[in-house]
C-alpha positions in Angstrom: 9.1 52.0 64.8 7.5 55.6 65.4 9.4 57.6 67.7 7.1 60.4 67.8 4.7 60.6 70.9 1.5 59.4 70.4 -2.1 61.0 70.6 -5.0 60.0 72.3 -6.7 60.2 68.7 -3.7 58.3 67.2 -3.5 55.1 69.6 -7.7 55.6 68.9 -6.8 54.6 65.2 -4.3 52.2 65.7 -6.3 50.1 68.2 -9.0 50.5 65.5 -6.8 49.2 63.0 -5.6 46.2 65.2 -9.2 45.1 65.7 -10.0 45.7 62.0 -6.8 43.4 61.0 -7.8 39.9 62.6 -10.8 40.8 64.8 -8.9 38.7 67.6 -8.9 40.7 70.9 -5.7 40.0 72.4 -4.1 41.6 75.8 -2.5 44.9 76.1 0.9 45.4 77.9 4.0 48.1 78.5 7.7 47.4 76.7 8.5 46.9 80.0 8.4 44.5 83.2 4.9 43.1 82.8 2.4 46.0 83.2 -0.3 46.3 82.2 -2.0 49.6 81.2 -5.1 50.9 83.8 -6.7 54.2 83.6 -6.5 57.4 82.5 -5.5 60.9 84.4 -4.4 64.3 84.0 -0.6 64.1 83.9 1.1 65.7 86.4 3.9 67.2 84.1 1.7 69.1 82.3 -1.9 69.1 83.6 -3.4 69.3 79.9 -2.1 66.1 78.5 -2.9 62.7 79.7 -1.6 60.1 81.8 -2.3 56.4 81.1 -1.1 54.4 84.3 -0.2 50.8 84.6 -0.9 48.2 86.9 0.7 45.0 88.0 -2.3 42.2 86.9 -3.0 39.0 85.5 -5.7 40.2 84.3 -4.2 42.6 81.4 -6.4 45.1 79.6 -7.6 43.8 76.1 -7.4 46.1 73.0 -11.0 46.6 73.0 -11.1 47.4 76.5 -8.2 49.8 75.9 -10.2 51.2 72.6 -13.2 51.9 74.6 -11.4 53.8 77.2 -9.4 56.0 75.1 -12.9 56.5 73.3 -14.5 57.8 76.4 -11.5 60.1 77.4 -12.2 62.3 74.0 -14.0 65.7 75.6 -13.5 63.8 78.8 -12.6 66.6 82.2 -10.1 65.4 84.2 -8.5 67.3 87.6 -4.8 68.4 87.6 -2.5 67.5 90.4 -3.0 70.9 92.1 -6.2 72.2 90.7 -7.9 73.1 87.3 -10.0 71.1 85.3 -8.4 70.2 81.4 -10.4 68.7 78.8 -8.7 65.6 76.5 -9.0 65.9 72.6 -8.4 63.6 70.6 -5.1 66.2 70.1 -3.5 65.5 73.8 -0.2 63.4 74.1 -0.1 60.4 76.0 2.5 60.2 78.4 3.1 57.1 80.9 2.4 57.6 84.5 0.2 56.5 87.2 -1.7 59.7 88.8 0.2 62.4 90.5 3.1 61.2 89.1 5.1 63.2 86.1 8.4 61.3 84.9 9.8 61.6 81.0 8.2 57.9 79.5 6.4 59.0 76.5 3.9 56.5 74.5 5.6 56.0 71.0 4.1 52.9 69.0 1.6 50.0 69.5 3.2 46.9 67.8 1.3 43.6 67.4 3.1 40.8 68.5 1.0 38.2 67.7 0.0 36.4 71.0 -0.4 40.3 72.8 -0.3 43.9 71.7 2.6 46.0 73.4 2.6 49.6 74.0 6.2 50.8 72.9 7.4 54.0 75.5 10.6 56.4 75.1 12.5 58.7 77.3 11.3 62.6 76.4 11.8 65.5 77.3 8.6 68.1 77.9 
């Protein structure tokens, strides 16, 4: 498993490479409880990377949903917390957080699991 943190452009290829693999467009959800992921935002730990937030749903995100959103966050302009407006490259780590929230949960790996894709997070530090 890769224990580095993910980029928006990275999780962009690997969602590529999921779809490319079987074609079958299976559900998206966190390493833990059963979240789903939601939307993107400025993180508030450091306004210039991103946030993707989770949701509690039975109606989980599907990769190509996922894949579309991260595609539309590339050059994207997103508020921070307290002011400023960042642009997201396809360069900006992806942390875990709903908006306005900060926290140390760090997107490290998407794993296909055969019956759902799950997004793989770690403790680390900014």
């Amino acid at each position: 498993m890769n224990r580095e943190q993910l980029t928006l452009g990275e999780l962009i290829t690997r969602l590529e490479n999921l779809i490319k693999k079987d074609g079958n467009d299976k559900s998206v959800r966190f390493d833990f409880e059963y979240l789903a992921p939601a939307n993107f935002a400025s993180w508030r730990g450091a306004y210039e990377e991103l946030a993707l937030g989770w949701k509690e749903s039975s109606n989980d995100l599907s990769v190509q949903n996922l894949l579309t959103m991260c595609k539309n966050t590339v050059g994207r302009k997103f508020n921070g917390y307290k002011g400023g407006t960042y642009t997201m490259s396809k360069d900006t780590p992806i942390w875990i957080a709903n908006q306005g929230r900060s926290g140390n949960t760090a997107l490290i790996d998407v794993e296909d699991m055969g019956h759902v894709v799950i997004l793989h997070t770690a403790w680390k530090e900014y």
